[in-house]
LUMLUMPA-259219 format. One line per 3 residues: number of its first residue (from 1); their letters; for each residue x, y negated, z negated of C-alpha. Coordinates in Angstrom, 3 decimals, always signed. Each point is the difference from the previous one (the first is absolute). Example, Ala and Ser with C-alpha at 12.3 -4.5 7.8 and 13.67 -1.06 7.14 Angstrom:
BEGIN
1 = as = +12.300/+4.500/-7.800  +1.370/-3.440/+0.660 .
This chain:
BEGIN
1 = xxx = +28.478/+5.938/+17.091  +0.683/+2.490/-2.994  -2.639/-0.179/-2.599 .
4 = xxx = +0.607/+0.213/-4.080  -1.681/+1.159/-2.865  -0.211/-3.415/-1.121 .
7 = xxx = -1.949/-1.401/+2.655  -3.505/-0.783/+0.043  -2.460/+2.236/+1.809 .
10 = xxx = -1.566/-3.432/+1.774  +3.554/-0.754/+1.210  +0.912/+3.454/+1.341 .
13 = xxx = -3.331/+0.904/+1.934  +0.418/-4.201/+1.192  +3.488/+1.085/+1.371 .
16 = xxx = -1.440/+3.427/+1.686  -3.559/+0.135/-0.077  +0.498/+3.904/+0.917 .
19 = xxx = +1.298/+0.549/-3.304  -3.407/+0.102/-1.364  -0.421/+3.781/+1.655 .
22 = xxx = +2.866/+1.593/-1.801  -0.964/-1.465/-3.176  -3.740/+1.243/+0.182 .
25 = xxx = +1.149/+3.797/+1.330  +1.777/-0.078/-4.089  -2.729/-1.174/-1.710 .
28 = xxx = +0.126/-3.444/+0.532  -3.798/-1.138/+0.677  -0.414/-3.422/-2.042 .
31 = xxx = +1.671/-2.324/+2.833  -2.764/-2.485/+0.430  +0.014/-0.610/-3.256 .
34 = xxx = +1.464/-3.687/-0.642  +1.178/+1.318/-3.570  +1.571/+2.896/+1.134 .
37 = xxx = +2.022/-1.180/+2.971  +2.011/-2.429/-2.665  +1.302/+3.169/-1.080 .
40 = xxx = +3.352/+0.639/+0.587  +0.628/+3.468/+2.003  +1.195/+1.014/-3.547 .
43 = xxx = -2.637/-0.990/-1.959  -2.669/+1.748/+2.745  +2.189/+3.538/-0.358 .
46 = xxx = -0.090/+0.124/-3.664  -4.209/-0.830/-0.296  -0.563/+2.572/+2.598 .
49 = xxx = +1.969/+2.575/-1.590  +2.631/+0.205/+3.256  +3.347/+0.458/+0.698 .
52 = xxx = +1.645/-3.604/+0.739  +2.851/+1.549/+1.845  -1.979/+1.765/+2.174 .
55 = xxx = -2.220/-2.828/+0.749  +2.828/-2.541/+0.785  +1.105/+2.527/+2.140 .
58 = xxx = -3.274/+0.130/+1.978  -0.553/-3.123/+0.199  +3.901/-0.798/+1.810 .
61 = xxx = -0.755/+2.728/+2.235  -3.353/-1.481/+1.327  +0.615/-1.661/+3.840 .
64 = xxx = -1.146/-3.752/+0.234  -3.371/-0.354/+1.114  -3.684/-1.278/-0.596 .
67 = xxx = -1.976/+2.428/-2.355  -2.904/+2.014/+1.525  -3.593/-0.715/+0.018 .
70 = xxx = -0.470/+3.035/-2.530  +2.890/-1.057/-1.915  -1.283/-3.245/-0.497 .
73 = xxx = -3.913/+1.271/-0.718  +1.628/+1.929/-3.137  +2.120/-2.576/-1.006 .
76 = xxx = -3.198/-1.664/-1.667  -2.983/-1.060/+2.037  -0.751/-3.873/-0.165 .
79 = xxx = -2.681/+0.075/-3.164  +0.848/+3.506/-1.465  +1.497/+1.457/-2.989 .
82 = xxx = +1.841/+3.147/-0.075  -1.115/+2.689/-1.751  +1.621/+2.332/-2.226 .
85 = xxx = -0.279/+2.907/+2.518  +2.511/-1.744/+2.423  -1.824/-0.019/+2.590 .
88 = xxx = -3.718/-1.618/-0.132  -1.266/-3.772/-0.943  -2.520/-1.520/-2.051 .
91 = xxx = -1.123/-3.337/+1.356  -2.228/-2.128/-2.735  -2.789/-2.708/+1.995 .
94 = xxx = +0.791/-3.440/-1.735  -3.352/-0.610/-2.344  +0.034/-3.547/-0.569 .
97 = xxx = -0.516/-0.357/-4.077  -1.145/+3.598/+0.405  -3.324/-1.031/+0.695 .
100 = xxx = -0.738/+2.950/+2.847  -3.485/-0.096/+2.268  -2.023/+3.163/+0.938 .
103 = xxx = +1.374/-0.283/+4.020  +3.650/-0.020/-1.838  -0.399/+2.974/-2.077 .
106 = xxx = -2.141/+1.226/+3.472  +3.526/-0.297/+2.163  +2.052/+1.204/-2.026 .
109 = xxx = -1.800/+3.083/-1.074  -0.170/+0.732/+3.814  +3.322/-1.108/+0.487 .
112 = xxx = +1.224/+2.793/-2.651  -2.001/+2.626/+1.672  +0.397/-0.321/+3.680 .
115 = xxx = +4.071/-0.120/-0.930  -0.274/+2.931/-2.455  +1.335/-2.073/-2.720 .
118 = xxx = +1.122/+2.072/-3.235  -1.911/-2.484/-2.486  -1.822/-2.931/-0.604 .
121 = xxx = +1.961/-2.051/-2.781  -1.193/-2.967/-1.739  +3.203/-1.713/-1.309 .
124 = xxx = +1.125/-2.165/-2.875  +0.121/-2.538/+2.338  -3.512/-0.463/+0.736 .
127 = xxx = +0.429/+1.289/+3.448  -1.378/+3.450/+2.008  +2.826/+2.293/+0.947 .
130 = xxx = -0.556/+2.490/+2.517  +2.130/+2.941/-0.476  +2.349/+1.904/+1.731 .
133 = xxx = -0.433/-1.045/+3.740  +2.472/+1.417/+2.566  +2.588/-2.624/+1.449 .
136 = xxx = -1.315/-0.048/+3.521  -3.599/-0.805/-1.217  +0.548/-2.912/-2.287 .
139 = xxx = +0.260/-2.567/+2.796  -3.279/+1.695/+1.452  -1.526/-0.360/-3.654 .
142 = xxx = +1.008/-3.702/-0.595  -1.968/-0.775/+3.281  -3.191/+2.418/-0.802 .
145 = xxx = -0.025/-2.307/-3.469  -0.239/-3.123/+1.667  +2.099/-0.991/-3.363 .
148 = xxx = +2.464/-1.997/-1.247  +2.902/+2.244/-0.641  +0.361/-1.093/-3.460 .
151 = xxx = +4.009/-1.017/-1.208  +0.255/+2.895/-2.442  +3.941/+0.615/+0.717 .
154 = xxx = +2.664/-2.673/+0.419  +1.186/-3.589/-1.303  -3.514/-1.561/-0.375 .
157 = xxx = -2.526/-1.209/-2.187  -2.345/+3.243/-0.342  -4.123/+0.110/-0.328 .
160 = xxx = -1.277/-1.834/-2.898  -1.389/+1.863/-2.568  -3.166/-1.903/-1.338 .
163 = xxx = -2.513/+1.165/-3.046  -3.724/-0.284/+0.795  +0.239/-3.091/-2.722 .
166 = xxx = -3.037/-2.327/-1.123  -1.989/+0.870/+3.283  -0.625/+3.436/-1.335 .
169 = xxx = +2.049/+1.624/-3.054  -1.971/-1.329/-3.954  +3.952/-0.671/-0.998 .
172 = xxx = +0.970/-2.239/+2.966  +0.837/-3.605/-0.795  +1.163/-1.397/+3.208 .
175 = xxx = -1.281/+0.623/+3.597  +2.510/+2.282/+1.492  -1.262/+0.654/+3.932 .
178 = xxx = +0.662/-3.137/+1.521  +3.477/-0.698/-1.595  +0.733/+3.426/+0.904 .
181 = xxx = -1.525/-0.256/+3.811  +1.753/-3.336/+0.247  +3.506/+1.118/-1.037 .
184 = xxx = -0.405/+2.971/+1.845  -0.614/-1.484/+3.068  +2.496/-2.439/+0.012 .
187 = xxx = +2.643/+1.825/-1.747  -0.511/+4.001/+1.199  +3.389/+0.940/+2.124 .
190 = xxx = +1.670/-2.899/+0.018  +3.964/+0.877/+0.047  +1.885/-0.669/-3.386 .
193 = xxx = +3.084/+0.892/-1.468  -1.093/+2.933/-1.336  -3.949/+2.011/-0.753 .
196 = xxx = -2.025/-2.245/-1.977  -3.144/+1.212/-1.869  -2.889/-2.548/-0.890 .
199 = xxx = -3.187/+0.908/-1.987  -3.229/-1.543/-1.438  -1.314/+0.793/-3.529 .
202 = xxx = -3.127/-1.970/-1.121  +1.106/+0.392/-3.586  +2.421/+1.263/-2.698 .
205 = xxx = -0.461/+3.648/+0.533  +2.397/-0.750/+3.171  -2.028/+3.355/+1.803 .
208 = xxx = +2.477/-0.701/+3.261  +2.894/-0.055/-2.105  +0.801/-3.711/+0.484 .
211 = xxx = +2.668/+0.037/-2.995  +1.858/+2.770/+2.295  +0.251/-1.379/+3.429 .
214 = xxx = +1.667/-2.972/+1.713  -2.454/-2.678/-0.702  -3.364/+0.322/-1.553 .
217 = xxx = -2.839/-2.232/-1.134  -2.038/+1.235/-2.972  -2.782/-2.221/-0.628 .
220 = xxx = -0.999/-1.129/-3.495  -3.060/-2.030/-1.210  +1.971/-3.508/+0.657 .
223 = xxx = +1.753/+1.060/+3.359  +2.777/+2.159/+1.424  +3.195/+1.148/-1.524 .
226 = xxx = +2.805/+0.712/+2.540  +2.858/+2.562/-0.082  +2.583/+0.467/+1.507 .
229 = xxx = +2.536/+2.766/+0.426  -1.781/+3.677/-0.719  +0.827/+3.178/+1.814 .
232 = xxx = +0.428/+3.339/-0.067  +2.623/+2.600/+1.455  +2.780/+1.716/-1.318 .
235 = xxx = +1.024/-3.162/-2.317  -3.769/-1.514/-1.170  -0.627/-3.236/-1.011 .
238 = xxx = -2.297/-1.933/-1.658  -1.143/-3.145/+1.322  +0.889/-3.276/-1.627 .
241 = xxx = -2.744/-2.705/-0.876  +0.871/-3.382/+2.194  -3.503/-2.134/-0.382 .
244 = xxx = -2.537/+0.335/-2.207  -4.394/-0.849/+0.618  +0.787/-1.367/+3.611 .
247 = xxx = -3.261/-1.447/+1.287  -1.700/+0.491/+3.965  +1.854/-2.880/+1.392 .
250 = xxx = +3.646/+0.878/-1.741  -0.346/+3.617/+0.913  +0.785/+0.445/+3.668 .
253 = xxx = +2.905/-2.714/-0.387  +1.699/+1.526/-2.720  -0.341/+3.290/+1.896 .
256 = xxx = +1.797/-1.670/+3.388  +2.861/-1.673/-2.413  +0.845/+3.587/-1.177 .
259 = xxx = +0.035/+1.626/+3.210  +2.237/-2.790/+1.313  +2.313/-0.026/-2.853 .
262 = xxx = +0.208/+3.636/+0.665  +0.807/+0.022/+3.897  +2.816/-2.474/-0.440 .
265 = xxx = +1.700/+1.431/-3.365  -0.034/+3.606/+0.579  +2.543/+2.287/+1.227 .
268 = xxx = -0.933/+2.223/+2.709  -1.996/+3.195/-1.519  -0.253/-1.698/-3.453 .
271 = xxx = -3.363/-0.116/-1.595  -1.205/-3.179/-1.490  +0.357/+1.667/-3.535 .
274 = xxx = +4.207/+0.532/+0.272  +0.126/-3.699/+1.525  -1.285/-0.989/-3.532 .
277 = xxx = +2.361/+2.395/-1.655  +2.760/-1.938/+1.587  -0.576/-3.299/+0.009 .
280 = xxx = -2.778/-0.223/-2.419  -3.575/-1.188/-0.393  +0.376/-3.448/-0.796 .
283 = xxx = +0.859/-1.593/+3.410  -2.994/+1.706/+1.779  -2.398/-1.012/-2.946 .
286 = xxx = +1.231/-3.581/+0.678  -0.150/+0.157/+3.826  -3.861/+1.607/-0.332 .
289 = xxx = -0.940/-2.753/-2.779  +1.017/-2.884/+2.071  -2.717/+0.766/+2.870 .
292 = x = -3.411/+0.734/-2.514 .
Protein backbone atom coordinates (compact mmCIF):
# COMPACT_ATOMS: atom_id res chain seq x y z
CA UNK A 1 0.00 0.00 0.00
CA UNK A 2 1.42 3.55 -1.01
CA UNK A 3 0.62 6.15 1.51
CA UNK A 4 -0.44 10.05 0.70
CA UNK A 5 -0.11 13.24 2.15
CA UNK A 6 -3.68 13.30 2.58
CA UNK A 7 -4.09 10.49 4.75
CA UNK A 8 -4.61 10.45 8.31
CA UNK A 9 -1.79 9.56 10.66
CA UNK A 10 -4.42 6.95 12.57
CA UNK A 11 -4.99 5.34 9.15
CA UNK A 12 -1.35 5.03 8.03
CA UNK A 13 0.30 3.68 11.37
CA UNK A 14 -3.36 1.26 11.33
CA UNK A 15 -2.13 0.05 7.84
CA UNK A 16 1.73 -0.44 9.08
CA UNK A 17 2.05 -0.08 12.61
CA UNK A 18 6.01 0.17 11.85
CA UNK A 19 5.45 3.40 10.37
CA UNK A 20 5.34 4.96 13.69
CA UNK A 21 9.47 4.54 13.89
CA UNK A 22 10.26 6.53 10.83
CA UNK A 23 7.97 9.19 11.76
CA UNK A 24 9.43 9.63 15.39
CA UNK A 25 13.38 9.42 14.01
CA UNK A 26 11.96 13.17 12.06
CA UNK A 27 10.49 14.64 14.79
CA UNK A 28 7.37 13.09 14.96
CA UNK A 29 6.72 12.36 18.86
CA UNK A 30 2.87 13.31 19.45
CA UNK A 31 1.42 9.81 18.10
CA UNK A 32 -0.65 8.85 21.06
CA UNK A 33 -2.22 11.76 20.95
CA UNK A 34 -6.01 11.17 19.75
CA UNK A 35 -5.90 14.89 18.31
CA UNK A 36 -2.90 14.57 16.57
CA UNK A 37 -3.25 11.25 14.78
CA UNK A 38 -6.49 12.93 12.85
CA UNK A 39 -3.88 14.81 11.25
CA UNK A 40 -3.30 14.22 7.89
CA UNK A 41 0.57 13.31 7.09
CA UNK A 42 0.39 16.91 5.66
CA UNK A 43 -0.98 18.65 8.27
CA UNK A 44 1.67 16.74 10.92
CA UNK A 45 4.79 17.99 8.44
CA UNK A 46 3.81 21.52 8.36
CA UNK A 47 3.19 21.84 12.60
CA UNK A 48 6.45 20.17 13.08
CA UNK A 49 8.30 22.32 10.84
CA UNK A 50 9.32 19.10 8.36
CA UNK A 51 9.77 18.35 5.02
CA UNK A 52 6.46 16.46 3.70
CA UNK A 53 8.32 14.98 0.82
CA UNK A 54 10.78 13.57 2.75
CA UNK A 55 8.45 12.16 5.22
CA UNK A 56 6.10 10.46 2.64
CA UNK A 57 9.08 9.10 1.44
CA UNK A 58 10.00 7.48 4.78
CA UNK A 59 7.13 6.40 5.58
CA UNK A 60 6.68 4.17 1.84
CA UNK A 61 9.99 2.91 2.49
CA UNK A 62 9.19 1.43 6.00
CA UNK A 63 8.73 -2.76 5.69
CA UNK A 64 5.31 -4.03 7.14
CA UNK A 65 5.51 -4.97 10.58
CA UNK A 66 4.34 -4.53 14.32
CA UNK A 67 6.06 -1.43 15.99
CA UNK A 68 8.61 -2.09 18.79
CA UNK A 69 8.15 -2.08 22.43
CA UNK A 70 10.30 1.27 22.54
CA UNK A 71 8.54 2.58 19.66
CA UNK A 72 5.38 2.17 21.17
CA UNK A 73 6.61 3.50 24.93
CA UNK A 74 7.40 6.95 23.02
CA UNK A 75 4.51 7.00 21.06
CA UNK A 76 2.62 8.30 24.30
CA UNK A 77 2.41 6.25 27.44
CA UNK A 78 -1.28 5.30 28.49
CA UNK A 79 -2.00 8.51 31.01
CA UNK A 80 0.84 10.90 29.82
CA UNK A 81 1.23 14.08 28.08
CA UNK A 82 4.09 14.96 26.00
CA UNK A 83 6.19 17.51 26.82
CA UNK A 84 7.63 20.22 24.92
CA UNK A 85 11.18 18.71 25.08
CA UNK A 86 10.10 15.71 22.83
CA UNK A 87 10.97 13.36 24.77
CA UNK A 88 9.62 13.25 28.59
CA UNK A 89 5.82 13.11 30.10
CA UNK A 90 3.91 14.78 32.64
CA UNK A 91 1.21 12.57 34.08
CA UNK A 92 -1.50 14.69 36.34
CA UNK A 93 -3.30 12.17 39.42
CA UNK A 94 -7.15 12.74 38.82
CA UNK A 95 -8.24 15.01 42.10
CA UNK A 96 -11.78 14.49 42.31
CA UNK A 97 -13.33 18.30 42.67
CA UNK A 98 -9.71 19.07 43.55
CA UNK A 99 -10.28 18.32 46.97
CA UNK A 100 -6.57 16.54 47.61
CA UNK A 101 -5.76 14.59 51.19
CA UNK A 102 -2.35 14.78 53.00
CA UNK A 103 -1.48 10.77 51.84
CA UNK A 104 -2.28 12.27 48.12
CA UNK A 105 -0.05 15.16 48.19
CA UNK A 106 2.29 12.37 50.38
CA UNK A 107 2.45 9.98 47.00
CA UNK A 108 2.86 12.13 44.76
CA UNK A 109 5.58 14.20 46.27
CA UNK A 110 7.43 10.80 46.55
CA UNK A 111 6.33 9.78 43.35
CA UNK A 112 8.11 13.05 41.80
CA UNK A 113 11.23 12.38 43.66
CA UNK A 114 12.02 8.75 43.46
CA UNK A 115 11.37 9.33 39.37
CA UNK A 116 13.44 12.56 39.30
CA UNK A 117 10.56 14.44 38.01
CA UNK A 118 11.48 18.06 36.58
CA UNK A 119 8.49 19.82 38.56
CA UNK A 120 5.62 19.64 40.58
CA UNK A 121 2.71 21.54 38.66
CA UNK A 122 -0.56 22.39 40.00
CA UNK A 123 -2.78 22.91 36.89
CA UNK A 124 -5.78 24.93 35.80
CA UNK A 125 -7.49 21.94 35.99
CA UNK A 126 -7.50 21.33 39.55
CA UNK A 127 -5.25 18.41 39.18
CA UNK A 128 -1.28 17.62 40.38
CA UNK A 129 1.01 17.21 37.43
CA UNK A 130 4.18 15.59 37.90
CA UNK A 131 6.70 16.78 35.53
CA UNK A 132 8.89 15.54 33.12
CA UNK A 133 9.06 11.70 33.81
CA UNK A 134 11.03 9.51 31.35
CA UNK A 135 8.82 7.18 29.05
CA UNK A 136 9.92 3.90 30.52
CA UNK A 137 9.00 5.06 34.11
CA UNK A 138 5.51 6.33 33.69
CA UNK A 139 3.89 2.89 33.76
CA UNK A 140 6.14 2.23 36.96
CA UNK A 141 4.79 5.70 38.34
CA UNK A 142 1.03 5.10 37.60
CA UNK A 143 1.40 1.88 39.77
CA UNK A 144 3.65 3.58 42.72
CA UNK A 145 0.41 6.19 42.77
CA UNK A 146 -2.04 3.69 43.33
CA UNK A 147 -4.13 6.45 41.16
CA UNK A 148 -6.55 6.88 38.80
CA UNK A 149 -4.79 7.96 35.71
CA UNK A 150 -6.90 10.91 35.27
CA UNK A 151 -8.47 11.48 31.31
CA UNK A 152 -6.48 14.65 30.71
CA UNK A 153 -5.91 13.89 26.77
CA UNK A 154 -8.49 12.51 24.35
CA UNK A 155 -12.37 12.60 23.39
CA UNK A 156 -13.76 12.73 26.99
CA UNK A 157 -15.41 14.62 29.50
CA UNK A 158 -12.29 16.07 31.57
CA UNK A 159 -12.03 16.70 35.65
CA UNK A 160 -14.58 18.99 36.93
CA UNK A 161 -13.50 22.09 38.05
CA UNK A 162 -15.52 23.01 41.29
CA UNK A 163 -15.18 26.42 43.57
CA UNK A 164 -14.99 25.83 47.33
CA UNK A 165 -18.76 27.49 47.21
CA UNK A 166 -21.13 28.06 50.37
CA UNK A 167 -19.19 25.33 52.43
CA UNK A 168 -16.29 27.67 52.72
CA UNK A 169 -15.79 30.93 50.41
CA UNK A 170 -18.13 34.43 52.30
CA UNK A 171 -19.31 34.91 48.37
CA UNK A 172 -20.60 31.35 47.72
CA UNK A 173 -24.32 30.98 47.13
CA UNK A 174 -24.75 27.43 46.23
CA UNK A 175 -23.00 24.28 47.62
CA UNK A 176 -20.53 23.37 45.01
CA UNK A 177 -18.64 19.90 46.39
CA UNK A 178 -21.20 17.47 46.05
CA UNK A 179 -22.56 18.55 42.57
CA UNK A 180 -19.07 18.66 41.61
CA UNK A 181 -18.07 15.06 43.33
CA UNK A 182 -21.27 13.71 41.85
CA UNK A 183 -20.74 14.80 38.23
CA UNK A 184 -17.33 13.96 38.48
CA UNK A 185 -17.77 10.63 39.35
CA UNK A 186 -20.24 9.73 37.06
CA UNK A 187 -19.20 11.76 34.20
CA UNK A 188 -15.00 11.84 34.45
CA UNK A 189 -13.66 9.87 31.10
CA UNK A 190 -16.52 8.88 29.67
CA UNK A 191 -15.91 8.83 25.65
CA UNK A 192 -17.69 11.73 23.67
CA UNK A 193 -17.47 13.18 20.46
CA UNK A 194 -15.02 15.40 21.26
CA UNK A 195 -13.09 16.99 25.00
CA UNK A 196 -15.70 18.33 27.10
CA UNK A 197 -14.92 20.69 30.05
CA UNK A 198 -17.44 20.97 33.09
CA UNK A 199 -16.99 23.35 36.10
CA UNK A 200 -18.69 24.47 39.37
CA UNK A 201 -18.93 28.16 40.46
CA UNK A 202 -20.95 28.85 43.67
CA UNK A 203 -21.73 32.30 42.37
CA UNK A 204 -21.49 35.08 39.74
CA UNK A 205 -17.83 35.70 39.94
CA UNK A 206 -17.73 32.29 37.76
CA UNK A 207 -13.87 31.71 39.60
CA UNK A 208 -13.70 28.23 37.33
CA UNK A 209 -14.57 30.03 34.36
CA UNK A 210 -18.00 28.40 33.88
CA UNK A 211 -19.03 31.09 31.08
CA UNK A 212 -15.81 29.60 29.12
CA UNK A 213 -16.10 25.91 29.13
CA UNK A 214 -18.51 23.28 27.78
CA UNK A 215 -21.12 23.32 30.40
CA UNK A 216 -21.08 25.12 33.66
CA UNK A 217 -23.38 25.72 36.61
CA UNK A 218 -22.98 29.06 38.40
CA UNK A 219 -25.11 29.18 41.32
CA UNK A 220 -27.18 32.24 42.24
CA UNK A 221 -29.29 32.99 45.39
CA UNK A 222 -32.55 31.18 43.73
CA UNK A 223 -30.63 28.18 42.06
CA UNK A 224 -28.32 27.29 39.19
CA UNK A 225 -27.88 28.86 35.85
CA UNK A 226 -26.61 26.47 33.11
CA UNK A 227 -24.37 27.12 30.07
CA UNK A 228 -23.62 25.65 27.53
CA UNK A 229 -21.02 25.90 24.80
CA UNK A 230 -17.63 27.80 26.26
CA UNK A 231 -14.11 26.97 25.27
CA UNK A 232 -10.98 28.00 24.58
CA UNK A 233 -8.22 27.21 21.83
CA UNK A 234 -7.16 28.79 18.87
CA UNK A 235 -10.93 29.99 17.99
CA UNK A 236 -12.50 30.90 21.80
CA UNK A 237 -15.84 30.94 22.64
CA UNK A 238 -18.04 32.10 25.00
CA UNK A 239 -20.56 29.98 26.44
CA UNK A 240 -24.23 30.49 25.74
CA UNK A 241 -26.90 30.70 28.64
CA UNK A 242 -29.50 27.54 28.14
CA UNK A 243 -31.44 27.50 31.78
CA UNK A 244 -31.63 29.88 34.18
CA UNK A 245 -31.99 29.33 38.65
CA UNK A 246 -32.24 25.43 38.14
CA UNK A 247 -33.03 23.99 41.56
CA UNK A 248 -31.26 20.48 43.39
CA UNK A 249 -33.69 18.17 41.84
CA UNK A 250 -33.60 19.84 38.06
CA UNK A 251 -29.87 20.08 38.16
CA UNK A 252 -28.38 16.67 37.51
CA UNK A 253 -31.26 16.03 34.81
CA UNK A 254 -30.73 18.96 32.88
CA UNK A 255 -27.01 18.16 33.05
CA UNK A 256 -27.68 14.31 31.54
CA UNK A 257 -30.17 15.92 28.71
CA UNK A 258 -27.17 18.05 27.54
CA UNK A 259 -24.65 15.48 27.52
CA UNK A 260 -27.05 13.25 25.57
CA UNK A 261 -28.08 15.80 23.14
CA UNK A 262 -24.43 16.24 22.68
CA UNK A 263 -23.28 12.48 22.05
CA UNK A 264 -25.93 11.97 19.42
CA UNK A 265 -25.69 15.49 17.46
CA UNK A 266 -22.09 16.02 17.24
CA UNK A 267 -19.69 15.36 14.59
CA UNK A 268 -16.70 13.51 15.47
CA UNK A 269 -14.00 16.04 17.14
CA UNK A 270 -16.65 18.84 17.36
CA UNK A 271 -17.04 20.55 20.65
CA UNK A 272 -20.44 21.10 22.03
CA UNK A 273 -19.94 24.94 21.38
CA UNK A 274 -19.61 24.55 17.16
CA UNK A 275 -22.68 21.99 17.39
CA UNK A 276 -24.61 25.14 18.59
CA UNK A 277 -22.97 27.28 15.97
CA UNK A 278 -24.50 25.00 13.45
CA UNK A 279 -27.60 24.05 14.28
CA UNK A 280 -28.38 26.47 16.95
CA UNK A 281 -29.41 26.73 20.59
CA UNK A 282 -32.95 26.43 20.45
CA UNK A 283 -33.49 22.65 19.87
CA UNK A 284 -31.15 21.67 22.80
CA UNK A 285 -32.86 24.33 25.14
CA UNK A 286 -36.13 22.54 24.22
CA UNK A 287 -34.81 18.95 24.53
CA UNK A 288 -33.15 20.01 28.24
CA UNK A 289 -36.56 21.89 29.26
CA UNK A 290 -38.73 18.99 28.57
CA UNK A 291 -36.97 16.67 31.35
CA UNK A 292 -36.83 19.51 34.57
Amino acid sequence: MRFTLDMKLKDIMAANPKTVEAMQELGLHCLGCPFSVNETLLNAAQMHKLNPDLLLEKVNAVEQGEMSAEAAAKAQPVGAILQQDKKTFAIAPHIPAGVATPEILRKIADVAEKYQAAAIKVTSAQRIAIVGLQPEDVSKAWGDLGMDPGHAVGLCVRSVKVCPGSAFCKRGLQETFGIGMKLDKKYHGMQLPGKFKIAVAGCPNKCTDSATIDLGLMGTSKGYHLYVGGNGGVKPRMADLLIENLNDDQLEVAVDAVIDYYKKNAKSNERIGRLIDRVGLDDLRKNVESVI
